[in-house]
C-alpha positions in Angstrom: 40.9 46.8 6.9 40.2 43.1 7.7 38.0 41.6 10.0 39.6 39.7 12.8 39.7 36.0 12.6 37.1 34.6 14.7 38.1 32.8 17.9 37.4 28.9 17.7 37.1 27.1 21.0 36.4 23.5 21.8 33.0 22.5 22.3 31.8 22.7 25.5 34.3 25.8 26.8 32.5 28.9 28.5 32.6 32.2 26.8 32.9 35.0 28.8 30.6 37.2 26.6 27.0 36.5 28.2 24.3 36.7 25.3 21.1 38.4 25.3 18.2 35.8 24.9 14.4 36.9 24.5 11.9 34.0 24.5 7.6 33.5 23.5 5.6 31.0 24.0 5.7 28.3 21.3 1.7 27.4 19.7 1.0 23.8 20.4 0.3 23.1 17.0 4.3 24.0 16.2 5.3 21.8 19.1 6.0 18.8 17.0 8.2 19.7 14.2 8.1 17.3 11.1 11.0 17.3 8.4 9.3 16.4 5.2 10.3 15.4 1.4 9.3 17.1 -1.3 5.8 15.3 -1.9 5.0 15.9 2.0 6.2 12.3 3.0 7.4 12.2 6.7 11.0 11.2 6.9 11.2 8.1 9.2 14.4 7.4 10.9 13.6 4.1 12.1 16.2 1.5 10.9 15.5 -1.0 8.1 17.9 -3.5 9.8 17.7 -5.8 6.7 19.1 -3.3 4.5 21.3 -0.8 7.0 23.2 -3.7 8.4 25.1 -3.8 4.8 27.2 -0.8 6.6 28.4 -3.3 9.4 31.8 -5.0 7.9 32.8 -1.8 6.2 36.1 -0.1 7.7 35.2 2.4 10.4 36.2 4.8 13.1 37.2 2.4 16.1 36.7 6.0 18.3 33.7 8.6 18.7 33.4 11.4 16.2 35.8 14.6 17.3 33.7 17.3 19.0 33.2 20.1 17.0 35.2 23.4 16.8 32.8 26.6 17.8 33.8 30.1 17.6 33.1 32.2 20.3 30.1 33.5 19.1 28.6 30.4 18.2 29.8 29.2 22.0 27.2 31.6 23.2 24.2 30.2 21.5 25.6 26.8 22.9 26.1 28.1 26.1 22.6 30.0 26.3 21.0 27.0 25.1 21.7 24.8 28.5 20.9 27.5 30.4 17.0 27.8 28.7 17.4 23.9 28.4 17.7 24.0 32.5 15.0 26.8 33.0 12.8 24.5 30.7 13.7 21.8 32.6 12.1 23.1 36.2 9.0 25.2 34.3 8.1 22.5 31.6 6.2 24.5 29.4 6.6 24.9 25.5 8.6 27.9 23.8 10.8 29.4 21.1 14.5 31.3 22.3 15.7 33.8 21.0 19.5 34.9 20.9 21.2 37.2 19.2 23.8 36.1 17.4 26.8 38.3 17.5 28.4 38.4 14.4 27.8 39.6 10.9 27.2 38.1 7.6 30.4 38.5 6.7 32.0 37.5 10.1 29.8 34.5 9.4 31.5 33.4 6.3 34.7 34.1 7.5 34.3 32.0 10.8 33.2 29.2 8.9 36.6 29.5 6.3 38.0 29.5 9.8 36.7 26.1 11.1 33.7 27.0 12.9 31.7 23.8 12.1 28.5 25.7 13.4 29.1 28.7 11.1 29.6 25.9 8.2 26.5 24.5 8.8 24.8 27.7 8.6 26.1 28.5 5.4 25.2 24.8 4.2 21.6 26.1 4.9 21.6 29.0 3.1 22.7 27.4 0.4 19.7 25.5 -0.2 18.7 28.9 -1.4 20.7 29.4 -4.9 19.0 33.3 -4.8 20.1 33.6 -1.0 23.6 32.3 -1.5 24.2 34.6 -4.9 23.9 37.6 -2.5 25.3 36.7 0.0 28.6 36.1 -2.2 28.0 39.5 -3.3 27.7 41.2 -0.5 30.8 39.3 1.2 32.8 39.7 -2.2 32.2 43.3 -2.2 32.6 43.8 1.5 36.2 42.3 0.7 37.2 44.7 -2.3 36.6 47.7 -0.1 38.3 49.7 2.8 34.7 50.2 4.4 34.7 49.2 8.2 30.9 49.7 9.2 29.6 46.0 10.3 26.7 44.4 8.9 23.9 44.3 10.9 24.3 41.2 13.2 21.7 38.3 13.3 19.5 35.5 15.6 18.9 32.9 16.5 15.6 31.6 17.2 15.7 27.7 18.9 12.9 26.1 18.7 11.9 23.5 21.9 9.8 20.3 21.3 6.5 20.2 23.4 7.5 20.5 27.5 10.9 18.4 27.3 14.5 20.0 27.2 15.0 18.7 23.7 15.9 20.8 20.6 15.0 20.0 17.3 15.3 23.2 15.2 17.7 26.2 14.9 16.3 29.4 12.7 19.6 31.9 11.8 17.7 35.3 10.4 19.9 38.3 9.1 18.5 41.7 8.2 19.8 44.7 7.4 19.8 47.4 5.0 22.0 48.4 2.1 22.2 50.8 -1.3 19.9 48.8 -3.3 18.0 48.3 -0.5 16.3 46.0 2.7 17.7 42.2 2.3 17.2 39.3 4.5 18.8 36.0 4.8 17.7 32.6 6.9 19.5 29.6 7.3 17.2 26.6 9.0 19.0 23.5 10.6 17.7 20.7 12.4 19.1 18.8 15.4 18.9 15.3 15.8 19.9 14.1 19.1 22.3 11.5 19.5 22.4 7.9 21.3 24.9 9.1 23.3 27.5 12.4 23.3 29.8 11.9 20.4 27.2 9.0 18.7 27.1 11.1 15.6 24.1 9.4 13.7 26.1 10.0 10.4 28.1 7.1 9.4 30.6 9.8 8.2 33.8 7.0 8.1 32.0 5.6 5.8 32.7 8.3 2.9 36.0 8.1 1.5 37.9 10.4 -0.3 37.0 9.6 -4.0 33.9 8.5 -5.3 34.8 5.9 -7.2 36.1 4.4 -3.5 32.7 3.8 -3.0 31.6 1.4 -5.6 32.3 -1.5 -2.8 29.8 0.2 -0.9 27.3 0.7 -4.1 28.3 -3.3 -4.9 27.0 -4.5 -1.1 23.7 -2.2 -1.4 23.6 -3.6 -4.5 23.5 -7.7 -3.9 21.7 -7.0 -0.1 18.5 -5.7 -2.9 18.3 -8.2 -4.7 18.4 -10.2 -1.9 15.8 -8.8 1.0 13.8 -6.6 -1.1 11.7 -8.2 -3.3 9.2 -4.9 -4.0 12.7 -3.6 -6.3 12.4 -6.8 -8.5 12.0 -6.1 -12.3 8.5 -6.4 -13.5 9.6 -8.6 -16.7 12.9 -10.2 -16.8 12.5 -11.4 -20.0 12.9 -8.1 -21.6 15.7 -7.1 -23.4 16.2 -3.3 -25.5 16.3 -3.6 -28.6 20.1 -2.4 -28.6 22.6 -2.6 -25.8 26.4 -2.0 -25.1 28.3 -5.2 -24.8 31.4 -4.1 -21.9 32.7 -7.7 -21.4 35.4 -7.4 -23.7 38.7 -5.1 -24.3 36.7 -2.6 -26.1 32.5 -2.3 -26.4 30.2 -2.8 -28.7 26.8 -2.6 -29.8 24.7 -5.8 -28.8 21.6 -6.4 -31.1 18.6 -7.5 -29.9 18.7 -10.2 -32.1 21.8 -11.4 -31.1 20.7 -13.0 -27.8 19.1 -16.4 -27.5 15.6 -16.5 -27.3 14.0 -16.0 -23.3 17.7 -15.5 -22.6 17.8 -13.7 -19.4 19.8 -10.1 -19.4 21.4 -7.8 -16.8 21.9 -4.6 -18.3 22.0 -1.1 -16.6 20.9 2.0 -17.7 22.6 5.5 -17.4 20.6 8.9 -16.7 22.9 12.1 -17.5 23.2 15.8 -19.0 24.0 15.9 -22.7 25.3 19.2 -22.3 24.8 21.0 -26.0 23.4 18.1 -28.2 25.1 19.8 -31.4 28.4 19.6 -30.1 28.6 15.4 -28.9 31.1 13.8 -30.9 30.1 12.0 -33.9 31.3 8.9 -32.2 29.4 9.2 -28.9 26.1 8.8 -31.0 24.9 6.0 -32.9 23.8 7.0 -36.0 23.0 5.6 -39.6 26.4 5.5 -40.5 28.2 4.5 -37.1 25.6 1.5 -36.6 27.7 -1.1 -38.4 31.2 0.0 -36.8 29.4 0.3 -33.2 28.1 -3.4 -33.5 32.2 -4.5 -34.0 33.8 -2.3 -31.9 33.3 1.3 -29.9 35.9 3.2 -29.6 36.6 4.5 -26.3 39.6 7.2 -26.8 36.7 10.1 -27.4 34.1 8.7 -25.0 32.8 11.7 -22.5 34.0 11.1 -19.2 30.4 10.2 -17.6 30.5 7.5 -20.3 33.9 5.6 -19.1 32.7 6.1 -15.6 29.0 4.8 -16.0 31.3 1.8 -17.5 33.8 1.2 -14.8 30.5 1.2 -12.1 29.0 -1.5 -14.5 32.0 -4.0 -14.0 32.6 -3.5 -10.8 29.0 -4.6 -10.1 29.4 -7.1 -12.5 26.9 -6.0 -15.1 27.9 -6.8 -18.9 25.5 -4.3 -20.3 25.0 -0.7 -19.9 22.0 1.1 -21.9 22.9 4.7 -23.2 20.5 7.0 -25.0 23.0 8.2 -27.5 24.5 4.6 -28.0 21.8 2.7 -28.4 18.7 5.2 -30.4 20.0 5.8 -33.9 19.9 10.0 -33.6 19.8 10.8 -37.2 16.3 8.2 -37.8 13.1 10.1 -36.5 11.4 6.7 -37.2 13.6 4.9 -34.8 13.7 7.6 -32.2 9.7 7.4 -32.5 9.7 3.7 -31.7 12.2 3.1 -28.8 11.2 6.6 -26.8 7.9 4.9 -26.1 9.5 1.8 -24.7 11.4 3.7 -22.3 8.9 2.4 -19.4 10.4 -1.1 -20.5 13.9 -0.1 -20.7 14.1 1.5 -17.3 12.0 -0.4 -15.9 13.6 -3.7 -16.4 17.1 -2.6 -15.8 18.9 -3.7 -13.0 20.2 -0.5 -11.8 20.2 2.9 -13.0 23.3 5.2 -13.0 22.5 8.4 -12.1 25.7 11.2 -13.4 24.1 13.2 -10.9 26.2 16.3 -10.0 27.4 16.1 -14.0 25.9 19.4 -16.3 27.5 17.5 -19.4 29.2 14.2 -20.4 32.6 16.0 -19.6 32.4 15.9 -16.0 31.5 12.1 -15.5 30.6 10.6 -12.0 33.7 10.2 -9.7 34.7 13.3 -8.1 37.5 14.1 -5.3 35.9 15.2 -2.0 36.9 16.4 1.3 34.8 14.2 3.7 31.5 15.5 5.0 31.6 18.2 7.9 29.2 17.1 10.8 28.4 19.9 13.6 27.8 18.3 16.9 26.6 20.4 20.0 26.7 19.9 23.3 23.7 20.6 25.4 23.8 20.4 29.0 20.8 20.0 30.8 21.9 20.2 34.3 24.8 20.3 36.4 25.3 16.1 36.0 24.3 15.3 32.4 24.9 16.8 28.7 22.8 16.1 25.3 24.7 15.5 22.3 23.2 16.9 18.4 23.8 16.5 15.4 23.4 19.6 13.4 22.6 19.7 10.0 20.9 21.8 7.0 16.8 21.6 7.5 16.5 20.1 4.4 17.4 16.6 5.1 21.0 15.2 3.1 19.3 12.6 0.8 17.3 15.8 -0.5 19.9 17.6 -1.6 19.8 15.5 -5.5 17.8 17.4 -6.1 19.8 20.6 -6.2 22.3 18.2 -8.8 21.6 19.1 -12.5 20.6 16.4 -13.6 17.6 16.8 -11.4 16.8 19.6 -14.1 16.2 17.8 -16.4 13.1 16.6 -18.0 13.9 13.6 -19.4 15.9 12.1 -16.7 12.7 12.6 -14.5 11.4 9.3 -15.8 14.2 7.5 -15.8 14.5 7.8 -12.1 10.9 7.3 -11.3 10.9 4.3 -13.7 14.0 2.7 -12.5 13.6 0.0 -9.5 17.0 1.1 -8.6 19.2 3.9 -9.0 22.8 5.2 -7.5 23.4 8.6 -7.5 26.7 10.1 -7.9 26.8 13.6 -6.5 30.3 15.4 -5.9 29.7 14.8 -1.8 28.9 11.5 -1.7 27.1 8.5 -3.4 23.8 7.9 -2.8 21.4 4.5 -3.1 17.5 4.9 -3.9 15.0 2.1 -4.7 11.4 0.6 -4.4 12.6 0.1 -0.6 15.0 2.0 0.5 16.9 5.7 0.0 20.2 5.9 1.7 23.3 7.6 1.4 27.2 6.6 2.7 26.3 9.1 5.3 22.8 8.9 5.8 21.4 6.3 8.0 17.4 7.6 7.5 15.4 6.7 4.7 13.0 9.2 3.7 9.7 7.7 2.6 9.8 9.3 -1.3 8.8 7.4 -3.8 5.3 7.9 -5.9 3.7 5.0 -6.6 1.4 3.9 -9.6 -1.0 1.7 -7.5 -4.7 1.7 -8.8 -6.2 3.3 -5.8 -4.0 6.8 -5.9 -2.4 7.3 -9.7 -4.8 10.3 -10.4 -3.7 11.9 -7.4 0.2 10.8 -7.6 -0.5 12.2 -11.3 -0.9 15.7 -9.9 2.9 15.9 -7.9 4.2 14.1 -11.0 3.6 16.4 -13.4 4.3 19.7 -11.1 7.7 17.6 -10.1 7.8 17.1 -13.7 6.6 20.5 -15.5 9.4 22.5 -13.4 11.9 20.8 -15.4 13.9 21.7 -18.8 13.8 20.3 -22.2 16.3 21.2 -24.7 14.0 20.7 -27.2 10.8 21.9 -25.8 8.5 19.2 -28.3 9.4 16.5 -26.6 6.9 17.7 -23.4 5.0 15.2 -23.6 6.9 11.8 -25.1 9.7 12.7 -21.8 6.9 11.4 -20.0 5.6 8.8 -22.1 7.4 6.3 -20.0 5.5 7.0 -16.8 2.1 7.2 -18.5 2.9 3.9 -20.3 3.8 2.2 -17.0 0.2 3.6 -15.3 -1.8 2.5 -18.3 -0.2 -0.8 -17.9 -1.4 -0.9 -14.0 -4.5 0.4 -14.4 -6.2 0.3 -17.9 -7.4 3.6 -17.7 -7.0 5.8 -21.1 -4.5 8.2 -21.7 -5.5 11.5 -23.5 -2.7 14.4 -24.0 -1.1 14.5 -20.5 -4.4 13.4 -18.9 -6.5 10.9 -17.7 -10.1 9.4 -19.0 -11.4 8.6 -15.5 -12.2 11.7 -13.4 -11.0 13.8 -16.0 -13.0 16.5 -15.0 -11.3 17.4 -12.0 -8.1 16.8 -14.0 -9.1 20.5 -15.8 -8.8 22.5 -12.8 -4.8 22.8 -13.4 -3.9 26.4 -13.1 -0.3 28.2 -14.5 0.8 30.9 -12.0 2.2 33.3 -13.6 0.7 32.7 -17.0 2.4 32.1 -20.3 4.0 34.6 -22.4 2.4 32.5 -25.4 1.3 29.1 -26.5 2.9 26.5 -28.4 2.6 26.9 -31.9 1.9 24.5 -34.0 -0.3 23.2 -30.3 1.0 19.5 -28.7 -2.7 19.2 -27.1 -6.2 20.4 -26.9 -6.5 23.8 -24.8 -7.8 21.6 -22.4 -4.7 20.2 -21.5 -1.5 21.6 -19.3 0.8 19.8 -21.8 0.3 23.0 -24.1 2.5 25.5 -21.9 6.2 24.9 -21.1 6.1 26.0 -17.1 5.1 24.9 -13.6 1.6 23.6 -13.4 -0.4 23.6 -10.4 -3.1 21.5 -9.7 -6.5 23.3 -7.4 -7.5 21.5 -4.3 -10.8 20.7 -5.9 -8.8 18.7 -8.8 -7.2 16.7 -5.3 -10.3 16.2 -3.5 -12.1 12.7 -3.8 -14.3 11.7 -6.3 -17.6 11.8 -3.9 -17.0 15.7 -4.1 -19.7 17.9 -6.1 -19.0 18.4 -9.9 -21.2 20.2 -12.2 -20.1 19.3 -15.6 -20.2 15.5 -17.1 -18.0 14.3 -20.1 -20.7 12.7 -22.5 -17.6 11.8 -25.1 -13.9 12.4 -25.6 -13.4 12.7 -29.2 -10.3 12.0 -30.3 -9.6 13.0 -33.9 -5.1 12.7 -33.4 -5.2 9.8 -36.1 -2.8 8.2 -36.2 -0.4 9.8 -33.6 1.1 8.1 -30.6 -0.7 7.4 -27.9 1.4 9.1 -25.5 3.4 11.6 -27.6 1.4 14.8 -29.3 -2.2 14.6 -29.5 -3.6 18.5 -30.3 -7.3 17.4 -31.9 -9.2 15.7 -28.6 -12.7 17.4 -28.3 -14.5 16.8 -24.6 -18.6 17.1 -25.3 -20.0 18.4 -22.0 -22.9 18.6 -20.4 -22.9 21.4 -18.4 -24.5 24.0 -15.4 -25.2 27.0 -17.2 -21.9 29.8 -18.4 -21.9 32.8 -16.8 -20.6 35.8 -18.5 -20.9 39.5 -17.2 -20.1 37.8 -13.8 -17.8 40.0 -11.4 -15.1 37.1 -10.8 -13.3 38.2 -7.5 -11.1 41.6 -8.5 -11.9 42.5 -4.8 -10.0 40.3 -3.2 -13.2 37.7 -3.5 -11.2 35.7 -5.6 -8.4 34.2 -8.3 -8.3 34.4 -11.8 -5.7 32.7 -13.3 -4.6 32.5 -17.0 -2.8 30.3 -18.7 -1.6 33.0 -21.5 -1.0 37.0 -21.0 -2.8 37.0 -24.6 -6.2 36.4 -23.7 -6.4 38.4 -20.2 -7.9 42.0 -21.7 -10.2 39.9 -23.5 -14.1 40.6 -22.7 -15.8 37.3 -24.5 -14.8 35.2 -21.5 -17.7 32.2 -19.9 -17.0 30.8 -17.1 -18.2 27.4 -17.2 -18.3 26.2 -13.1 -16.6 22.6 -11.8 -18.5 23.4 -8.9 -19.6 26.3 -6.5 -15.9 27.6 -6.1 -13.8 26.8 -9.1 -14.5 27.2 -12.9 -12.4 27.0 -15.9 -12.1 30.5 -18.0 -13.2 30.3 -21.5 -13.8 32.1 -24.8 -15.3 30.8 -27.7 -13.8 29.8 -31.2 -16.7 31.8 -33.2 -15.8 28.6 -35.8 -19.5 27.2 -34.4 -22.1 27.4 -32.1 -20.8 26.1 -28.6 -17.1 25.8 -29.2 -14.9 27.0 -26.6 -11.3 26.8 -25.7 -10.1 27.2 -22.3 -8.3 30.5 -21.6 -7.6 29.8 -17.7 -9.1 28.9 -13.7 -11.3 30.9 -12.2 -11.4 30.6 -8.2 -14.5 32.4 -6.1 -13.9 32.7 -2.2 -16.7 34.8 -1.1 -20.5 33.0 -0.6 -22.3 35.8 -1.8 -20.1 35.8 -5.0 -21.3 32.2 -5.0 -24.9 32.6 -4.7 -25.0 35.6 -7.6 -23.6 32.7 -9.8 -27.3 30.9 -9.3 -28.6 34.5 -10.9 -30.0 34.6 -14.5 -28.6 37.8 -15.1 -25.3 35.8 -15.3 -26.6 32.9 -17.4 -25.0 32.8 -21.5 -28.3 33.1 -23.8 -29.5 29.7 -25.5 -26.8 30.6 -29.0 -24.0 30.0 -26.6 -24.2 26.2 -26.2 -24.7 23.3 -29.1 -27.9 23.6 -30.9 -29.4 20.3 -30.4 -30.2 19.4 -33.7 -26.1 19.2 -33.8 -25.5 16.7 -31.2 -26.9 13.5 -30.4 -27.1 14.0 -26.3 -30.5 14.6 -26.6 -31.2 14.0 -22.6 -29.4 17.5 -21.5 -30.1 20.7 -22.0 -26.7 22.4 -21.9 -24.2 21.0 -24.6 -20.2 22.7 -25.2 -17.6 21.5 -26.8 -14.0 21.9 -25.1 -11.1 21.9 -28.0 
């Protein structure tokens, strides 16, 4: 039997159903709710008028936005909302509400196929969640293949108030229930944002047209008001041009040699970021190659080009750019010296392009960058405060609508992490709408806010930006899993350039001692083999790397080991790509073996392989009264250790056994002296 189609009312109608509503006093410290990005940036929603205003002589809606359509269930949260919202209003204190929603999950999806735009929303939230949403298809999918009748259990809604006012800023959706396989649980988070005035949607949502490629006037203007007003997203060396680029200016393209161009000729060229899909199967004429190089410098033909290719083209002219920079085009794939050589200058390359073209929502070349879309679905609620005045809100997923790139695939990526980072400008093509990014500015057709997102390589902060970047970066995939560490040559070449510091395997030479206090959580099912970098290094393990708060903290901050020398015995190799022989001499407190390291609850031990954690030859050298890198020796000399892991202490007493000699390593287990020149300290290792 099928559930009944859910009744949708106008906004702002009574339901005769009243809703039950339990409420709890909201801790000040929750009072002032903060939507952040990913690196823990603030989104501001203050208006960059020199930028925003680029929005003002594009068609739009001479009329307010349509109020939404609720169903009845979703009527009663509205509804029960004013009435807390006029309760708040005459006891002015600070509070959560709760109200149970009356529907199921399935109800829920069904409402919002019906035209709820409440219910949409809610399922827009839990979609953030690619687990939650896979379940909740299932459980709808199979509710729908059966004659079973029983309901779901039904959820709530918890509405979160900021500090005394009647305002709104968060709406919580929980479900919970039980089923064969078990308890399951769903949430769906939205924020409100309130309005200038009732019907004032802060979405510029007749702004998005119906096809993306509709919006390259749009991309054109943000384009040209850039380069105008913003003059942080200026290239850092004009004078560069790649050593090959695709010509577009004539009927067909062709392969532009470097030196082809006048000397300190000036060049606009773009670059494109997208998915390869399956690198075996690209057409022998969508790579340049030995063989294709001569024909490609004539002509390209474009009858077998991949989609994203002809797209990334068409954008190109209609911002009038006369060169595009592809990967595949422009690296000869079949030469291992010339790969070598131009995957080092990709800081350059990106860098010094004027805009990057991002195929955003595109897993391979065959899905390209203009997609066919339905208009974006805004919910707007009414509040009403008191008998005389009502609140308008915009409604929308938690997780705020710039943010949700990085849900795209190409946001999978490794190699395409870079290129955005690197790239003073970038537009994203995603299948809901196009979206601009630079030095400056993030904004989307829709999106009036700017979120402030961008890591910066300034002098002062790169160690610490280094941390996010490779956590952003280590969550990502590599078809080829080598290439760990050149994918990221590009950034490290751009933050030796800024700062002069030395680059070593994924690290850093100054304060490369907290740099060691990376942790993997869970650890590897193995190492790399033949190794990419010492043991030392995180650039060893292909998973997410964590950094320890110690390894944050400033440099004034207690640390028990010194680096006396950073031996680097990689001959030869690049300075940024695979670099396995780097030996760190160190003077250090004395290792602790024997040492009862927190299986109480007292503390963390985490390794970096599964291998080594039955072993029982394990030091723990300490960084400083808390945190201590796991290690076991090589037995190939006196003193020679390989890092196995991150040890973590909590307790004090735990801390103050480590000062204990019956903990200390005997004398064998450092360097003997007459084997090292640091003559001054007493405590000599060597970390491979």
């Amino acid at each position: 039997m099928n559930d009944p189609e859910p009744a949708i009312v106008p906004m702002g109608m009574e339901s005769s159903s009243a809703s039950s509503e339990w409420e709890t006093e909201l801790d000040s410290k929750d009072s002032n709710y903060i939507i952040e990005s990913p690196g823990g940036h603030q989104i501001t929603t203050a208006a960059d008028h020199s930028f925003d205003h680029v929005l003002d002589d594009l068609p739009t809606s001479t009329r307010d936005s349509p109020t939404s359509k609720l169903c009845t269930c979703c009527q009663e949260v509205v509804n029960a909302m004013s009435m807390y919202a006029q309760k708040l209003k005459r006891q002015k204190r600070n509070s959560t509400q709760g109200i149970t929603f009356r529907q199921d999950l399935l109800a829920l999806v069904a409402s919002a196929e019906a035209g709820c735009d409440l219910c949409f929303a809610f399922i827009n939230g839990l979609q953030y969640d690619p687990d939650s949403h896979a379940r909740i298809a299932k459980i709808v999918q199979e509710r729908r293949n059966t004659s079973e009748n029983t309901a779901l259990a039904w959820g709530s809604v918890i509405v979160f108030w900021k500090g005394c006012s009647v305002d709104p800023y968060r709406l919580l959706l929980k479900f919970y229930g039980c089923r064969e396989e078990g308890y399951y649980s769903f949430e769906s988070d939205l924020s409100l944002v309130k309005q200038a005035a009732p019907g004032k949607s802060i979405f510029q949502t007749s702004d998005v047209v119906p096809d993306t490629n509709h919006s390259l006037p749009l991309a054109k203007k943000w384009l040209d008001a850039c380069r105008r007003l913003h003059p942080a997203c200026h290239n850092t060396n004009p004078s560069f041009i790649p050593t090959r680029l695709i010509d577009i200016r004539g009927l067909h393209p062709r392969l532009h040699l470097y030196q082809e161009f006048e000397k300190n000729q000036s060049v606009e060229y773009a670059t494109l970021s997208h998915c390869w899909g399956n690198p075996f199967v690209m057409k022998e004429n969508c790579t340049l190659t030995k063989s294709t190089l001569p024909l490609f410098t004539s002509k390209i033909s474009l009858e077998e080009f991949p989609k994203t290719f002809l797209d990334a083209i068409q954008v190109c002219k209609s911002l009038d750019i006369s060169y595009i920079w592809i990967d595949s085009l422009c690296i000869l794939q079949d030469d291992k010296e010339d790969w070598n050589r131009e995957s080092v200058t990709m800081n350059n390359v990106y860098s010094n392009g004027m805009i990057n073209i991002a195929a955003s929502s595109a897993s391979d070349g065959s899905v390209g960058c203009f997609f066919e879309r339905n208009g974006i679905r805004v919910c707007q609620l009414l509040i009403q405060i008191d008998d005389n005045t009502s609140v308008g809100y915009d409604c929308f997923p938690l997780e705020h609508p710039l943010e949700s790139i990085k849900h795209c695939p190409l946001e999978t990526r490794g190699w395409t992490f870079q290129e955005r980072l690197l790239s003073p400008r970038t537009l994203h093509f995603t299948r809901t709408e196009v979206f601009w990014e630079c030095f400056t500015k993030f904004v989307g057709e829709s999106s009036p806010t700017s979120p402030d997102h961008r890591i910066g390589f300034s002098k002062q902060r790169y160690l610490e930006n280094w941390a996010t970047i490779v956590q952003q970066y280590s969550k990502r995939n590599l078809t080829f899993k080598k290439d760990r560490l050149i994918a990221l040559a590009g950034i490290a070449a751009a933050i030796q350039d800024q700062t002069g510091d030395k680059y070593y395997a994924g690290m850093w030479g100054r304060n490369l001692e907290r740099q060691l206090s990376w942790y993997l959580f869970p650890p590897a099912l193995q190492r790399t083999t033949p190794p990419r970098a010492p043991t030392w290094s995180w650039a060893n393990f292909d998973q997410l790397v964590f950094q320890s708060n110690w390894g944050l903290a400033g440099e004034n901050d207690e640390c028990m080991l010194q680096i006396l020398n950073i031996e680097n015995l990689s001959i030869g190799a690049s300075p940024f790509g695979d670099m396995p022989m780097i030996n760190l001499w160190l003077a250090c407190p004395p290792l602790l073996i024997g040492f009862p390291w927190g299986d109480d609850g007292t503390g963390e031990q985490y390794f970096d392989c599964v291998e080594d954690m039955a072993a029982l030859d394990i030091y723990v050298l300490k960084l400083d009264g808390r945190v201590g890198l796991l290690l076991r020796p090589t037995r190939r000399c006196p003193g020679e250790y390989r890092r196995v892991g991150l040890l973590t202490i909590f307790d004090e007493v735990l801390a103050d056994h480590a000062e204990s000699r019956s903990f200390h390593a005997q004398e064998n287990a450092y360097v003997p002296a007459r084997d090292h020149q640091f003559i001054n300290y007493a405590r000599v290792i060597v970390l491979v």
